[in-house]
Each structure stands twice: as structure tokens, then as C-alpha cells.
C-alpha positions in Angstrom: 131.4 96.9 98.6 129.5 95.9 101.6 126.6 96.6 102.8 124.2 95.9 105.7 120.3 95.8 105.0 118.5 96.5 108.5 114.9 95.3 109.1 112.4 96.8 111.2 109.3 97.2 113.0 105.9 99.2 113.1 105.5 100.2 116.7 101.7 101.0 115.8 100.0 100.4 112.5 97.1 102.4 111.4 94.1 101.5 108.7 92.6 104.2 107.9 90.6 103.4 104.6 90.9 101.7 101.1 91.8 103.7 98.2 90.3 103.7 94.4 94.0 102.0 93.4 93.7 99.3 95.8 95.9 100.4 98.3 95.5 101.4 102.0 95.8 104.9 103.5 97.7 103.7 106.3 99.6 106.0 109.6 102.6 103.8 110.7 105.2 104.3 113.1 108.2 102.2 111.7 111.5 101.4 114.1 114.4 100.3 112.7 116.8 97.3 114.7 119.5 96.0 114.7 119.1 92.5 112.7 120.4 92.5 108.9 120.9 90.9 105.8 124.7 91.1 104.6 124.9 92.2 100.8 128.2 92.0 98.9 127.9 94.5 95.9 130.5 94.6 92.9 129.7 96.8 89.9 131.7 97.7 86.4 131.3 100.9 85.4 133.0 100.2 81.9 130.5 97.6 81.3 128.3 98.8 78.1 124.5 98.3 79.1 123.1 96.8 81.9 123.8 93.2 83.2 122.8 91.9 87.0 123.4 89.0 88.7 121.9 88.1 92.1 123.4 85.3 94.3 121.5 84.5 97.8 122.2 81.7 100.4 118.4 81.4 100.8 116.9 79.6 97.8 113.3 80.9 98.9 114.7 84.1 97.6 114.5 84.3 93.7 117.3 85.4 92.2 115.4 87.0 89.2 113.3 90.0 87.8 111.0 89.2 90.7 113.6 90.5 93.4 113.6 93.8 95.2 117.6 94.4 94.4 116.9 93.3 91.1 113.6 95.4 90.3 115.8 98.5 92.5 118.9 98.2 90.5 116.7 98.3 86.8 114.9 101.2 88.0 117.5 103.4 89.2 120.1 102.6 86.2 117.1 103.2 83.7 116.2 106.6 85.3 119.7 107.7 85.4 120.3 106.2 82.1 123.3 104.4 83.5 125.9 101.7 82.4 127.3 98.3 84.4 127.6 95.1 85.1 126.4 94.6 88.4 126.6 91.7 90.8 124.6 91.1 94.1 125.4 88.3 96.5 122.9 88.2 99.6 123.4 86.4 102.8 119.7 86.3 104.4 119.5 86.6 108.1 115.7 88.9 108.3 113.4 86.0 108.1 111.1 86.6 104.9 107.5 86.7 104.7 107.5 88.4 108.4 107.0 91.7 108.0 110.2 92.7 108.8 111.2 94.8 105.7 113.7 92.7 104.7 113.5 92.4 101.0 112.5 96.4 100.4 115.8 96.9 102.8 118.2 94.7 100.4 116.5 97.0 97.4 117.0 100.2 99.3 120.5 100.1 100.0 121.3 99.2 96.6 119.6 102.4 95.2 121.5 104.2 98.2 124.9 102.6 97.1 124.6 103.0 93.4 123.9 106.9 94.2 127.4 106.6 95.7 129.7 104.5 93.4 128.3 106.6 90.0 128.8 109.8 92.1 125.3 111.0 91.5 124.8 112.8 95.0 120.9 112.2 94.5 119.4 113.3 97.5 118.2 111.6 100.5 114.6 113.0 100.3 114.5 112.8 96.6 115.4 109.0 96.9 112.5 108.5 99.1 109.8 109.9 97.3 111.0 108.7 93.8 111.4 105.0 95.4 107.6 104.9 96.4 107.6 103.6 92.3 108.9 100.0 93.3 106.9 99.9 96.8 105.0 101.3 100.0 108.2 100.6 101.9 111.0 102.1 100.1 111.2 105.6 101.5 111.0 104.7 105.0 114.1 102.0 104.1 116.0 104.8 102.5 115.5 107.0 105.4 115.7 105.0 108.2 115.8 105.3 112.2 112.4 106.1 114.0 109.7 107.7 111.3 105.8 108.2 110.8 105.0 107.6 107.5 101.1 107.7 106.3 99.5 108.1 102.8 100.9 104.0 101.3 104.1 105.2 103.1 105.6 107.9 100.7 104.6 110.9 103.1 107.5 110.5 105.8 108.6 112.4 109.3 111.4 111.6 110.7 111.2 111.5 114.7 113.3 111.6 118.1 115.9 108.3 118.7 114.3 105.8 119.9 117.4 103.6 120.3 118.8 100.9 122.2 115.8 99.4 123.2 115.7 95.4 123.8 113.2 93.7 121.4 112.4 90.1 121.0 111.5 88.7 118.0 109.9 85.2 117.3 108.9 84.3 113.6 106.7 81.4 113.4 107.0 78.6 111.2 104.6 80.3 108.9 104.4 83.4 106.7 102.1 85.8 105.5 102.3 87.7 102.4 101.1 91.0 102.3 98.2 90.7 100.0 96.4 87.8 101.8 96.5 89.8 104.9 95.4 92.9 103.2 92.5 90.3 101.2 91.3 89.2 104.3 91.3 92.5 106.4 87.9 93.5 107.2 87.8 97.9 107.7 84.9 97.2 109.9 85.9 95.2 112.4 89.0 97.6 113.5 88.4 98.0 116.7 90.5 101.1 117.6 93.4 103.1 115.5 95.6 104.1 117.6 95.6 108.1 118.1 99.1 109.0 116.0 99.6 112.6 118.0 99.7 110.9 121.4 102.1 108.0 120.7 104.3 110.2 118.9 104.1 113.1 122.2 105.3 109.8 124.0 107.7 109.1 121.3 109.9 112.7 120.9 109.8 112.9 124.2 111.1 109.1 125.5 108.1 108.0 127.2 109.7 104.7 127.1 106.7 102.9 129.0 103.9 105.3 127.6 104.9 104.2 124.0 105.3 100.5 125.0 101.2 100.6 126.4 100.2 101.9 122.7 102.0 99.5 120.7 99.1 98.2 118.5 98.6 96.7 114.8 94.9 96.7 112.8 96.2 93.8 110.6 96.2 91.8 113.8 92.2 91.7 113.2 92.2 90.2 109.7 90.9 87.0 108.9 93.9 85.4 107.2 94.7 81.5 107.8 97.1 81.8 111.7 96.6 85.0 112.7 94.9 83.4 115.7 98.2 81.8 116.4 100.1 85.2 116.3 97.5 87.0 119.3 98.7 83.8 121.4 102.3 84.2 120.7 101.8 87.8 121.7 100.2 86.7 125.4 103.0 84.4 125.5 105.3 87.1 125.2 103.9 89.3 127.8 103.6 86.6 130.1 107.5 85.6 129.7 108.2 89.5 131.1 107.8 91.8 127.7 105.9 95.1 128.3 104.4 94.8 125.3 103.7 93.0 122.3 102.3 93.4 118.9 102.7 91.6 115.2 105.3 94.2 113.1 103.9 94.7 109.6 101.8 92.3 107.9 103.6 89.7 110.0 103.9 87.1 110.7 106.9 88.0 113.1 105.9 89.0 116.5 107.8 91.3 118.9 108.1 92.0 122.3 109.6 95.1 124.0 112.0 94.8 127.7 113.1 96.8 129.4 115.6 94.0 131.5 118.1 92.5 129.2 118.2 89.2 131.3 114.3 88.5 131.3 115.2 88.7 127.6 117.9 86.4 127.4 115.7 84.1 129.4 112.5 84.4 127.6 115.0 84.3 124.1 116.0 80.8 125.7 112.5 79.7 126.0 110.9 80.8 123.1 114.1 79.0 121.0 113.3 75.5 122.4 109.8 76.2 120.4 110.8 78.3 117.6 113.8 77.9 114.8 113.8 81.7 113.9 113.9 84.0 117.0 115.9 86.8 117.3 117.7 89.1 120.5 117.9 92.2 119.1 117.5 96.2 119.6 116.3 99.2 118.2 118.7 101.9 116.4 119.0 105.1 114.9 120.5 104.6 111.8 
């Protein structure tokens, strides 16, 4: 079987306070578009007990217990007390460490393809909030298309289309991970959080250009190692013809929104003589 695993981005990010468990009460506005990891998925049924293999063409992916498909597949065969061999083969094209969902993606659409081949008919919603288990990402990954999600991510709305719209994405030639951004984030020195009802008025109602003007990220302020680097690249962006910019996640990929497909091209042509990882791409509902 094969599957595609679609990344994303937060069109605005919230902080809205640390929790007793360590994680962040957070409102997010997550996109999904059209760049993917290819995933080649072969399981035996017959097999007695539960074997996985992994196979990726990126070798910074581990291959082991430590990988979302892995950690996915051994929770979702152990709650359903199922049997197999399985066998994963990953062809990366989401950059890692980026904040482009990539990972929790390839995990997600394994639980959503193993509820298919054992013929489980598990649904959708219940997916998503069992999934929150392996991460803050998962239900939004199972879901998919344009969504506010708030709590750590497990309390999900889904929301109008916003498809078809041209983003550019450059990933520096450094990442982040998520808990050195979250270490070094500082809930005092948010400047603004965005205000969720008006963005999302702008949203189900396709204010294209009213969404673009509040696309914002908190994590933008932390103090982690480069993040000055990233609110250049942003400014770089709007100055090559992007309405707007903004980090996606806990970054370090940047984005920027057109609305003319050949300023794109031509700021895509630019930003490649600087960058190895930068992507054309667009928004869809899916």
C-alpha cells in the first residue's frame, strides 16, 4: 500500500500559558499543503505477534523504537491487541526538524491505514483523540485540511477550505527541535496572541488578505540559538513579493503566502541560489 504523508503549517500560533505537566496550552490554526513524504506499507496479517521494520532514504531518520511510525504502529496493534509483520519504507521529502509535521504525519497515516487493512472501522474522531497518547500533533494529522486545535492540540475544529493557496517555503540549514524552543520561550515577552475569533471570521469566510495580515507565531520570540536568522528570512520574504510571512510550528521552516504564482516562481528561484531545502507549494483540503 501506498501512502502519502502531508506536512503543514500554523497560520497563527498561540501561547497561552504553561501547564503543571510541562506542556503549553496553546490555540493554533494548522493548514495542511501540498508537500509529502512517500510511505510504502506491506503488512502480514498471518504473522503471529508483532514484528516492524522501518526503511527510510534519510539516515537522520532513525529507523527504531524512537520513530513516530514505529512508536504509531506499537500503539495501535497493542490497543487493538492485533497480529503482523509489518514493514515501512519512507522516502523523506518534508524537511525534518522544521516544524512541518512531518514525522507525526508518517505516524498518522499509518494508524489511519492499519484501521483500514484489519477492517477495524475505528472512527475518525475517535482516532484523534486516542492518538493525543503518542503526541500534541497527532489529531490534527489524522484530521487534516484547515483546523483550530487548542488545549496541547487534542481539542480540534475543523474549519472552511482554505485551499489552493501559493506558499513558499525555505528551511534553513539549521533545525530546531521542539523542546529547545519551548526551553527557551519566555511567556513574558509575548508581545501579542493573536485574537483566534477574528482570524478564524476571516478564515470561514475567505478573507484571503484579512487572514494573510494576522498570520503570527509566539515561538518567533524565544531565545533559542537562530531564531534571529528566521525574523530576517521572514523580511526577506516579504520583500521578494509574499504578503506575509511567519515561522510554521516550532520552526525552523519559514513560509510565505502569494497571491501571484510567478512572483513565486521568481522569489522560489532566488531563495534556491541561497538555500538547499525550499519548497513551491500550496495549501489543500485533504
Amino acid at each position: 500500500m501506498k501512502l502519502r504523508s502531508y506536512g503543514k503549517i500554523n497560520i497563527f500560533l498561540n501561547i497561552l500559558g504553561k501547564r503543571e505537566d510541562e506542556y503549553h496550552n496553546i490555540e493554533t490554526l494548522i493548514q495542511r499543503i501540498d508537500l509529502f513524504d512517500d510511505i510504502y506499507l506491506k503488512v502480514d496479517k498471518e504473522f503471529q505477534g508483532v514484528s516492524i521494520e522501518i526503511e527510510c532514504d534519510n539516515p537522520q531518520i532513525p529507523i527504531d523504537h524512537r520513530n513516530l511510525c514505529y512508536k504509531a504502529c506499537i500503539w495501535f496493534m497493542g490497543k487493538y491487541r492485533l497480529n503482523g509483520k509489518v514493514h515501512i519504507k519512507i522516502h523523506k521529502n518534508i524537511p525534518i526538524c522544521a516544524g512541518l509535521g512531518g514525522g507525526t504525519s508518517n505516524g498518522a497515516e499509518i494508524i489511519k491505514a492499519l484501521n483500514f487493512i484489519y477492517d477495524l472501522n475505528i472512527p475518525v474522531d475517535t482516532l484523534c483523540r486516542e492518538s493525543i497518547v503518542l503526541g500534541a500533533d497527532f489529531p490534527y494529522c489524522i484530521l487534516g485540511g484547515s483546523v483550530l486545535c487548542e488545549g496541547i492540540g487534542e481539542k480540534i475544529i475543523k474549519l472552511n477550505s482554505f485551499k489552493d493557496k501559493i506558499i513558499l517555503i525555505i528551511k534553513p540549514n539549521f533545525g530546531f527541535s521542539t523542546k529547545d524552543v519551548y526551553d527557551n520561550f519566555d511567556l513574558y515577552n509575548i508581545k501579542y496572541n493573536i485574537d483566534k475569533n477574528i482570524i478564524i471570521d476571516y478564515f470561514n469566510n475567505n478573507k484571503f488578505y484579512d487572514v494573510c495580515s494576522n498570520i503570527s507565531n509566539v515561538l518567533e520570540y524565544s531565545y533559542v540559538k537562530n531564531m534571529d536568522v528566521i525574523r530576517k528570512l521572514k523580511c526577506k520574504l516579504i520583500n521578494s513579493g509574499a504578503i506575509n510571512a511567519s515561522m510554521t510550528g516550532s520552526g525552523s521552516a519559514v513560509y510565505g503566502i502569494f497571491d501571484n504564482l510567478y512572483l513565486a516562481q521568481s522569489s522560489y528561484d532566488v531563495f534556491k541560489k541561497e538555500f538547499d531545502q525550499v519548497f513551491l507549494t500550496k495549501t489543500i483540503d485533504d
